[in-house]
N, C-alpha and C positions, 0 to 999 in steps of 0.2 A: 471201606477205603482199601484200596489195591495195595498191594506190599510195592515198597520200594524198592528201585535197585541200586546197589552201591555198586559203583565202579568208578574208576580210574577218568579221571577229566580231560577234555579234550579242548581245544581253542575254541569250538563251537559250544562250549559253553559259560561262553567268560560274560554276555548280558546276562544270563538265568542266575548265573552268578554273583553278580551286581546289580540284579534286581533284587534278589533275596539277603543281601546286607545288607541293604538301604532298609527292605521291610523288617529285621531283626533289629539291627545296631543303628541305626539311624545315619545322620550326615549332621555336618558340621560345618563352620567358616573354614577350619584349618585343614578339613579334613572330609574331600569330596571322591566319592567312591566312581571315578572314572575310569574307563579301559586304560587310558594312559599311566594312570599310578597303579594298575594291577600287571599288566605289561611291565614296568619299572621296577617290581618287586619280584618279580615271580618268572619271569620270560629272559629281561636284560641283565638279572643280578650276574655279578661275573663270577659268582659263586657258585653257579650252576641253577638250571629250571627247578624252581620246589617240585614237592609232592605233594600235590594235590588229589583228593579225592571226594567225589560228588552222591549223596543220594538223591536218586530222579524219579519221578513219579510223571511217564509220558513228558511233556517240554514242561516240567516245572521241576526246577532244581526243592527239591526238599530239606536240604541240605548241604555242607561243604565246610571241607577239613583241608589246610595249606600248611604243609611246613616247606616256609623257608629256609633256604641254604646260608649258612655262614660258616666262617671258618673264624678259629682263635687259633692262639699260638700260645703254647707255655714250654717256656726257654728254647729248646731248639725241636719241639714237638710240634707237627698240625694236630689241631683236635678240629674234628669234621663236624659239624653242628648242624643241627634244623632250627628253626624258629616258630614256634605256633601262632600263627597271624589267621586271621582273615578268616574267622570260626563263625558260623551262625546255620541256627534251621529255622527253616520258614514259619510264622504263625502257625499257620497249619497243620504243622506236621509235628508239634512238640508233643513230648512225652511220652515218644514212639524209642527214646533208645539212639537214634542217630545222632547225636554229642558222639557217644562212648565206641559205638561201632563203626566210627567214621572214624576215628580218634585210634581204635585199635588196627586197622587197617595199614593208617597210614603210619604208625610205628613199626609195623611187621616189614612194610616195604625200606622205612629208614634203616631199620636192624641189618635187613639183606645188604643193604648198599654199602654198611659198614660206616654208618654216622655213628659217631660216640654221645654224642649229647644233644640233648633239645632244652632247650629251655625259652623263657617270653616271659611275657608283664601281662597276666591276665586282670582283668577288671572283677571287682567284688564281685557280681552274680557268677561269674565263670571259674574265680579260683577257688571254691570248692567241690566242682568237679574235678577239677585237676588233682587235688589231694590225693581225693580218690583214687584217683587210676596211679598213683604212684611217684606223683611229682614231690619236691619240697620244697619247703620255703626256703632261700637263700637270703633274703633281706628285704625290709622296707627302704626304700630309696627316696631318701631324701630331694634337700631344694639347698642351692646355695643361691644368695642375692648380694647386693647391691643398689642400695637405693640412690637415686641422684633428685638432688635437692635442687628448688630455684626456679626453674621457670613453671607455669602454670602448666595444668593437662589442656585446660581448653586450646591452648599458642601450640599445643606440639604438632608438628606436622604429621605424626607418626600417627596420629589418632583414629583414623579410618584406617579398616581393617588392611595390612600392611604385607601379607605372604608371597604379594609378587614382586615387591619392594626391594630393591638394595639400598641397605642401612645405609646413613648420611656415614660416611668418612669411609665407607670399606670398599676396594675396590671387587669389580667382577670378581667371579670364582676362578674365569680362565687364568687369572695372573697367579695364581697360588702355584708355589715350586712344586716339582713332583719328586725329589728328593730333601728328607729332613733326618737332619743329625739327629736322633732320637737318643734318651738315655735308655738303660736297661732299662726292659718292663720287672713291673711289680707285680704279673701276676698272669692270668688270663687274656689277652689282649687282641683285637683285630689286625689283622697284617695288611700295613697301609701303600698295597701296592698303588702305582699311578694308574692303574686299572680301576682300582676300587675308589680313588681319590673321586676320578673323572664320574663313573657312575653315580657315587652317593651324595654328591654337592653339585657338579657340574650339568649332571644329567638329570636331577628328582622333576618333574613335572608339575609341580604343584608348589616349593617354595624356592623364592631368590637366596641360595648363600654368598656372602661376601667375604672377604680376604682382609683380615687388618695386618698387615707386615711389619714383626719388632727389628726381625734382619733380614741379612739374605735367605735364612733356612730356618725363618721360626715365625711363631704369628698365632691368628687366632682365624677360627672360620666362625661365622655370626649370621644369625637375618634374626629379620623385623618381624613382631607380629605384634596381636593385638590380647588382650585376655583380661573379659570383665572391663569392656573399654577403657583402659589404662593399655601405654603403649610398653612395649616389652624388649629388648633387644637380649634372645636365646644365643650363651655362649655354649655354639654346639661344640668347638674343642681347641683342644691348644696343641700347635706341633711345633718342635725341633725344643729349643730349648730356649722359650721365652722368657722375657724378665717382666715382673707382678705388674711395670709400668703400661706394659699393653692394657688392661685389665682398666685401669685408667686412661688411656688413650680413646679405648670405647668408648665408657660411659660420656665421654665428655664431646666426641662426634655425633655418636649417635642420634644423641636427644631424645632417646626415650625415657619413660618414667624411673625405670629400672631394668638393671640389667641380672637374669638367671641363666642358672645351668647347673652342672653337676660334675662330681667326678670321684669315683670311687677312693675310700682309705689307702688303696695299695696304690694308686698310682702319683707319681713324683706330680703331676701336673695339679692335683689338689693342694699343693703347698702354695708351691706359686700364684694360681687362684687365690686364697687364703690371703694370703700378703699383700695381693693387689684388693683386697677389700671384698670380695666375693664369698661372704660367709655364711657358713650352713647355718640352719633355725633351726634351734631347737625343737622338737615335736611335729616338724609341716613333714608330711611324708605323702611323695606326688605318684609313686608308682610302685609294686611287690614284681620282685625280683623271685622265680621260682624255675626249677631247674630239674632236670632228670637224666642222668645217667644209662643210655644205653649199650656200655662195653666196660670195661675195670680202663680206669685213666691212673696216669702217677699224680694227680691231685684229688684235691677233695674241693671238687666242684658246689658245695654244700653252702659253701661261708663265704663271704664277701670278701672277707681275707684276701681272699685265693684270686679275685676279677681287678682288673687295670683296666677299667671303662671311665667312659662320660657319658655326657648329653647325647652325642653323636649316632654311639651303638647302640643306644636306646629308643631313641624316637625315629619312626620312622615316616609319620606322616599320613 
């Protein structure tokens, strides 16, 4: 077999690319590996084009390594971030080393560009590589729920699979304000320009988000899906400064079986969830939270402490 070459990806190779995640990580109802959701991630982010890097073997991608761009904010600092998404090497070509040298690559280009941190939610087979190369655990990441009791799963409308769906009671995403009175962050947080609003709910190619409005400048973003045929309504987040009753306002439009989502210790909008009935489980842990420092930061990106996330900054689809 011929040595690969690793280099640097180009738009002409975005099928070889998405033919070689399909043959690794498979496909899913929620989660369909098309040009338009790799475009949407990686080309449209308003965070800037990730870095991408490909091992090629003649027209067959071997390999491929993406970090994605994001940006946090802690108090009045950007922290410049990557995301490790969109990892896999071909049947073929396993146990050649291309994880690690694809992986080192594209840290060496993140370092120069002057990103501070990378971090992602790798999957069991994957997070003990990551170990390896110098990542750490941050935390296991829980599930907060809400079960709504009463009508039958067979009567839900929601019951076929729902991700193009806008939830019963939530209007379009366009209606969502693009300014929200936010309280102080607790921690780590995504800066929610109208830039970013518009992209990550208005613009995802793959699901409907919906708008529940508690006022003029608070509310909840939601969509429908389905999971283990029971119907589901994901509270991807809460802005401005809603009161627990939205929280109830969902569950009771929606008409799903229940309603999940998530949201870190540090930040204020776990309370509020909390009160409205959206409570965490003891023991259910839906995704590992791991992180790597590539510059000295004034926190310690290390501990959950430290991140003001949800549903939102996490799932991406």
């Amino acid at each position: 077999m011929s040595e690969v070459q690793l280099r640097q990806a180009t738009t002409d190779d975005v099928a070889g690319i998405l033919d070689t995640l399909k043959l690794a990580l498979g496909e899913t109802p929620t989660l369909r590996r098309t040009p338009e959701l790799w475009n949407w991630k990686h080309q449209a982010n308003p965070f800037g084009r990730s870095i991408v890097f490909v091992a090629s073997d003649g027209a067959t991608i071997a390999g491929v390594r993406a970090l994605m761009r994001w940006n946090l904010v802690w108090r009045d600092d950007l922290v410049r971030c990557v995301r490790a998404v969109d990892t896999a090497t071909h049947p073929k070509f396993r146990r050649q080393g291309i994880f690690r040298r694809l992986t080192e690559l594209a840290l060496e280009a993140a370092t120069e560009d002057g990103v501070n941190l990378v971090f992602n939610t790798p999957n069991e087979q994957s997070s003990p590589g990551y170990l390896e190369m110098g990542w750490s655990r941050v935390a296991q990441v829980g599930v907060q729920l809400r079960l709504r009791l009463g009508r039958a799963e067979s009567s839900d409308p929601l019951a076929a699979p729902a991700m193009t769906r806008l939830a019963p009671g939530f209007a379009p995403i366009g209606e969502m304000p693009s300014e929200f009175e936010e309280g102080p962050a607790g921690g780590l947080r995504t800066p929610r320009s109208d830039r970013y609003l518009t992209w990550r709910f208005h613009q995802h190619p793959t699901a409907s988000y919906g708008w529940l409005e508690d006022s003029s400048r608070s509310g909840m973003v939601g969509r429908a899906s389905t999971r283990n045929g029971r119907s589901e309504l994901v509270v991807s987040d809460l802005f401005g400064s809603p009161r627990p009753s939205v929280i109830g306002r969902a569950a009771r439009s929606a008409r799903s079986r229940y309603l999940a989502g998530w949201f870190s210790p540090a930040s204020s909008k776990r309370r509020v969830a909390i009160r409205g009935g959206l409570l965490p489980i003891p023991g259910v842990r839906s995704l590992q939270l791991v992180a790597r420092p590539l510059s000295d930061l004034p926190m310690n990106p290390l501990t959950l402490d430290t991140w003001d996330i949800a549903t939102s900054d996490l799932e991406l689809l």
